[in-house]
C-alpha positions as CSV (number, residue, x, y, z in Angstrom):
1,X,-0.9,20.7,-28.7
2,X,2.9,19.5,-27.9
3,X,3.0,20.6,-24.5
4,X,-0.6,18.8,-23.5
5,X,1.0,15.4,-24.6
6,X,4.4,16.7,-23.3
7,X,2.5,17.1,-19.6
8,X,0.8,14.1,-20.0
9,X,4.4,12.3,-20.0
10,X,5.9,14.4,-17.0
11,X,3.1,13.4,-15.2
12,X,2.6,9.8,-15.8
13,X,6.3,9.1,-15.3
14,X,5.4,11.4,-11.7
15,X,3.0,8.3,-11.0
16,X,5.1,5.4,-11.6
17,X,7.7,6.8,-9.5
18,X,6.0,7.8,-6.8
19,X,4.0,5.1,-6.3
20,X,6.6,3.2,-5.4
21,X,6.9,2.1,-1.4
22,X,9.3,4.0,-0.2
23,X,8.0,7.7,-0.9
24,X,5.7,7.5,1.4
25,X,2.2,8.0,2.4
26,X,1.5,11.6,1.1
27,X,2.8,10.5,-2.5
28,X,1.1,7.7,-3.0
29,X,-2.0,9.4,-2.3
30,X,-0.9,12.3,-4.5
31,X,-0.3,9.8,-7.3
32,X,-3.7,7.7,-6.9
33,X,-5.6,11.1,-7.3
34,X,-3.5,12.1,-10.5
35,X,-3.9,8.3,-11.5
36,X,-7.2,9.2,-11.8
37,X,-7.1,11.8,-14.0
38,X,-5.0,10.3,-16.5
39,X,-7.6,7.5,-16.5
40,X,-9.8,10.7,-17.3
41,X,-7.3,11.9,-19.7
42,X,-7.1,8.3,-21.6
43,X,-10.6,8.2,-21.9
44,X,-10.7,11.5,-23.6
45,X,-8.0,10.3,-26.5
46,X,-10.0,6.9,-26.6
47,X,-13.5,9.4,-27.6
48,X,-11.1,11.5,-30.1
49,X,-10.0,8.4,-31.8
50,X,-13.0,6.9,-32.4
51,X,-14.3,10.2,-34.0
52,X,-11.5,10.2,-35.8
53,X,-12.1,6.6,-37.5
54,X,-15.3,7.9,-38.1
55,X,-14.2,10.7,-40.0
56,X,-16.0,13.8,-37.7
57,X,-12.6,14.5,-36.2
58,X,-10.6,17.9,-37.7
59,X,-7.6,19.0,-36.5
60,X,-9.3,22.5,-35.6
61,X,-11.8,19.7,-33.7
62,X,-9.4,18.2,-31.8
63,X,-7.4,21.5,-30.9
64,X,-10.8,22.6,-29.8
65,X,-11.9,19.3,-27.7
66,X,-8.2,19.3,-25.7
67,X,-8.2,23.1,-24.7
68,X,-10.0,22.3,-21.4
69,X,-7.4,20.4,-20.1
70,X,-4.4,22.6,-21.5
71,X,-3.9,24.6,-18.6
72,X,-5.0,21.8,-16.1
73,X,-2.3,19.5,-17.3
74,X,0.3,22.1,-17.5
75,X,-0.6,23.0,-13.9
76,X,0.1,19.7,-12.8
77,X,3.1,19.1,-14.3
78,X,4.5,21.8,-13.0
79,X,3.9,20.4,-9.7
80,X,5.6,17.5,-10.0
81,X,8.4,18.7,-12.1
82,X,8.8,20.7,-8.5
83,X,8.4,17.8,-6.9
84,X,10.9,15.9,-8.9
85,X,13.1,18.1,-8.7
86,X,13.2,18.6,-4.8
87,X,12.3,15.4,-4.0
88,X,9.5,16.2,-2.1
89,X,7.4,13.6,0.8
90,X,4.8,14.3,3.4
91,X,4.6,18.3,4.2
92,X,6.7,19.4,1.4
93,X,4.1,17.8,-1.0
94,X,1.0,19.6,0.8
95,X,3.0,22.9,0.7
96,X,4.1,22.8,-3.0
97,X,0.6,22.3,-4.1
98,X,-1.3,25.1,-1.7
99,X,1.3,27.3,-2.5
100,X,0.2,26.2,-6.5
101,X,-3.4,26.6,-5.9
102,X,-2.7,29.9,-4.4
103,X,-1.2,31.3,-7.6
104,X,-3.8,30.1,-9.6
105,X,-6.1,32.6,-8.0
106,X,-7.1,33.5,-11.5
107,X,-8.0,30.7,-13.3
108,X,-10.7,28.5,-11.4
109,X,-10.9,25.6,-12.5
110,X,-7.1,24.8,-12.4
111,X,-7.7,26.2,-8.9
112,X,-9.9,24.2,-7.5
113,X,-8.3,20.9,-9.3
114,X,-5.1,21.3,-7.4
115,X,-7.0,22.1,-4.6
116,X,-9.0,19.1,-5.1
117,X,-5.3,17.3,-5.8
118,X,-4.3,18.8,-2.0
119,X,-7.4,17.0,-0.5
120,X,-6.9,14.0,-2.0
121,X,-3.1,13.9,-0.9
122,X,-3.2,15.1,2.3
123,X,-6.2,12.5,3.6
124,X,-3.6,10.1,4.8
125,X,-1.6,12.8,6.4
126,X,-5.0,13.6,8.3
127,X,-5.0,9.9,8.7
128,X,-1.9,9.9,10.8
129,X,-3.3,13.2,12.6
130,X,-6.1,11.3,13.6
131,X,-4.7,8.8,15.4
132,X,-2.3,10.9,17.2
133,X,-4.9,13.4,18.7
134,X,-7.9,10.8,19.8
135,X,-5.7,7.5,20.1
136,X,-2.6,8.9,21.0
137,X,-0.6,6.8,18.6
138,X,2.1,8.0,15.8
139,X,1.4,5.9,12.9
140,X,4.4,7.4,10.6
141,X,6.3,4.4,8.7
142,X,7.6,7.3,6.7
143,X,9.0,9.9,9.2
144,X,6.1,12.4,7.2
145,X,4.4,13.9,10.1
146,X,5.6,17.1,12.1
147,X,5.8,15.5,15.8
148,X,8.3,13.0,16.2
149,X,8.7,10.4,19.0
150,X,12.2,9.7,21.3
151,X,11.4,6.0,22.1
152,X,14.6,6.4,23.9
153,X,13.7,8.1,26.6
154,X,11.7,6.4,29.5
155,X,9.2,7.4,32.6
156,X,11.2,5.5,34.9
157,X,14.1,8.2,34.3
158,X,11.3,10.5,36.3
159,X,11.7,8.5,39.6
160,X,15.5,10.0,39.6
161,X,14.9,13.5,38.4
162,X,11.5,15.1,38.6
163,X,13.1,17.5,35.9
164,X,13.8,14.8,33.5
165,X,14.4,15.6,29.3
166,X,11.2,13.0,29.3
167,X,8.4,15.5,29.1
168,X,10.2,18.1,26.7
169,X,11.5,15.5,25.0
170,X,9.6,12.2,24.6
171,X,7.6,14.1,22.0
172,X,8.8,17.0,20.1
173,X,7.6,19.2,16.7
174,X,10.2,18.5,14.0
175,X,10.6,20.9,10.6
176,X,8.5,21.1,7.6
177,X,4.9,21.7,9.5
178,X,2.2,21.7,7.1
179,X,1.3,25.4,6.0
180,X,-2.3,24.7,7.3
181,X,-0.9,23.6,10.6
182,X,1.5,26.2,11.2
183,X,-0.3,28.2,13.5
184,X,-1.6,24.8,15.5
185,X,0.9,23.0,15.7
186,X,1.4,23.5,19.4
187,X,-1.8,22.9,20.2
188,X,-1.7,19.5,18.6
189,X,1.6,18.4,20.5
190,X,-0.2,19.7,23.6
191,X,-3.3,17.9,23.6
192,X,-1.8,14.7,23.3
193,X,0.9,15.4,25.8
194,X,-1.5,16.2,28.5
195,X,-3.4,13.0,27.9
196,X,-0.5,10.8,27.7
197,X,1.1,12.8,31.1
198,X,-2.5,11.5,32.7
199,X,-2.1,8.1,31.7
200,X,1.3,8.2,32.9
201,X,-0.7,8.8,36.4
202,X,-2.8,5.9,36.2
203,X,-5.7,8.0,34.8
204,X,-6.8,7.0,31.1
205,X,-9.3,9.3,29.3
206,X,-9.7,9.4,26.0
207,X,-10.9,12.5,23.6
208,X,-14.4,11.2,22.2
209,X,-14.1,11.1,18.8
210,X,-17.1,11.0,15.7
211,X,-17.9,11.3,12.6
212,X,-17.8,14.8,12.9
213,X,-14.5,14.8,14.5
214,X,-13.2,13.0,11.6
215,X,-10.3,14.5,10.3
216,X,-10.0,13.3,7.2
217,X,-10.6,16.7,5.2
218,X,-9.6,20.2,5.5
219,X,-11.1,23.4,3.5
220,X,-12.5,26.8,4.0
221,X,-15.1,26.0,6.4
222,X,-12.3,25.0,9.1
223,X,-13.7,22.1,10.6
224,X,-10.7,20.4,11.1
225,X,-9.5,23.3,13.3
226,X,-12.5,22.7,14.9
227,X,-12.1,19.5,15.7
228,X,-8.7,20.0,17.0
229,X,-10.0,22.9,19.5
230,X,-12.4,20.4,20.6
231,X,-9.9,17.9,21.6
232,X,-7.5,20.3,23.0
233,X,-10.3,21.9,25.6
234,X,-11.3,18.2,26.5
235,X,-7.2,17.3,27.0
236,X,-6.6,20.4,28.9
237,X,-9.9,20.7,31.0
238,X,-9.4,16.9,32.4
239,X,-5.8,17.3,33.1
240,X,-6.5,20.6,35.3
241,X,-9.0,18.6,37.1
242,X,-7.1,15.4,37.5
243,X,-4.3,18.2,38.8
244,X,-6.8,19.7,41.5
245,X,-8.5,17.2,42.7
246,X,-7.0,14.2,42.8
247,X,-3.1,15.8,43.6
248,X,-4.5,18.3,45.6
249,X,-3.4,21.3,43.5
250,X,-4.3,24.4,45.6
251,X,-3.7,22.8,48.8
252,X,0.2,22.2,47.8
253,X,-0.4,26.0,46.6
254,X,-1.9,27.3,49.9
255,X,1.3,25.4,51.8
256,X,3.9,27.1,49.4
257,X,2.3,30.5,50.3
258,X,2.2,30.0,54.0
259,X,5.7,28.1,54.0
260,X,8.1,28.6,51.7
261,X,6.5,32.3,50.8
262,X,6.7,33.3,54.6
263,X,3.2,33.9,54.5
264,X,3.2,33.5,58.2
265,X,6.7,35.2,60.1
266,X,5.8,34.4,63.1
267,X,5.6,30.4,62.4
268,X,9.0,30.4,60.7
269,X,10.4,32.3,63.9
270,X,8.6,29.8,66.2
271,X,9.7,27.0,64.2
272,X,13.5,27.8,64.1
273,X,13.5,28.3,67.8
274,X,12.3,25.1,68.8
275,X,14.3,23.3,65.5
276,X,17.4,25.0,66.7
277,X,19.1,21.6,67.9
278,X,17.8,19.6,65.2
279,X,19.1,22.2,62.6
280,X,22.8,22.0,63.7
281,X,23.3,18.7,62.9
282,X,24.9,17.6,60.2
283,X,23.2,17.4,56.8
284,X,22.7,13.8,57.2
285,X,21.6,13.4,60.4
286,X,19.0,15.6,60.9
């Protein structure tokens, strides 16, 4: 029964430090939920005792009452010896304990407690998701989610160079994606890129959101993908629009292909005869 009381240390000592301002939104989280099992734990050893002043407690009792929570425990504090040991914030967190939950393919109930643990600690990371793909907004006091923001760089540079770093570079996917995201990710930088580039053009539209566009949980049923498709056909869909009808987008087409695309010889030959004068000029004159 040493290690159950041995886990119960690693992870209350997990708690206290990472609850602690400065390790971020996904830890705290992370440490509420496993606050709340301790709580569930202590409860437990408050039962035992009192059957134990009562005199209905054995030691073959008690062995028997903790097993339950043996391998639950031991689960855990695996995690956050991990954890501990690497330091971990914000995706690293959510990785270490899907990747966990994974290997405990096996065994159930520890299964669907740590998956229950990665709900609970990623809500705030969907939080911060949230925000970014209906309100456009990186809410990140941490530096914990996977698209960063150069504050540096500025529309106006645009007015110089069409070609600008400000469209690559204003917002950008950084490292440590969430597993779950991995094969997203683009998608969510897109969606919000396209509705900022609008808004940039003086035309604001925002992605509708609900409550069941909320992203505040992620599972097997996928809605949270969902939800992200949702907003990424609405971003995309209103940009091409915006793109050919308001700036004329296959018009400035059709002229390429007639002009530059010599689409029609005969012009160009008619043109440079009768530009002939104007055309030797200097650069600056003409």
């Amino acid at each position: 029964m040493f290690p159950l009381c041995e886990s119960y240390l690693l992870i209350d000592q997990f708690v206290e430090s990472r609850s602690q301002f400065k390790n971020g939104v996904v830890n705290h989280a992370f440490a509420a939920a496993l606050r709340a099992l301790l709580l569930d734990y202590r409860a437990m050893v408050a039962q035992l005792e009192h059957q134990f002043r009562l005199g209905r407690l054995s030691i073959h009792g008690l062995s028997f009452y903790c097993q339950p929570l043996m391998a639950s425990m031991q689960a855990l504090s695996a995690v956050v010896k991990k954890a501990s040991a690497s330091n971990c914030t914000g995706s690293a967190v959510l990785n270490l304990l899907q990747s966990q939950s994974k290997a405990m393919a096996g065994d159930s109930a520890v299964r669907s407690l740590l998956e229950k643990m990665t709900q609970c600690a990623s809500s705030a990371y969907l939080g911060i998701l949230e925000r970014w793909v209906y309100k456009g907004v990186i809410d990140d006091p941490y530096g914990e989610f996977f698209i960063a923001e150069n504050k540096y760089l500025h529309e106006e540079s645009l007015t110089q160079d069409y070609d600008a770093k400000y469209w690559k570079s204003r917002y950008s996917l950084k490292e440590g994606i969430p597993s779950f995201f991995a094969n997203i990710a683009g998608t969510i930088l897109t969606t919000r890129k396209c509705l900022n580039f609008m808004r940039e053009c003086g035309h604001n539209v925002q992605v509708p959101s609900s409550e069941n566009s909320k992203l505040m949980s992620f599972g097997s049923n996928n809605q949270y993908l969902e939800c992200i498709k949702a907003a990424y056909n609405i971003a995309s869909s209103e940009l091409l629009n915006l793109i050919k009808k308001k700036y004329d987008l296959m018009g400035k087409l059709w002229s390429i292909k007639h002009y530059p695309l010599l689409d029609q010889d005969d012009f160009l030959v008619h043109f440079t005869d009768i530009a002939q004068d104007e055309l030797n000029k200097k650069l600056d004159e003409i």
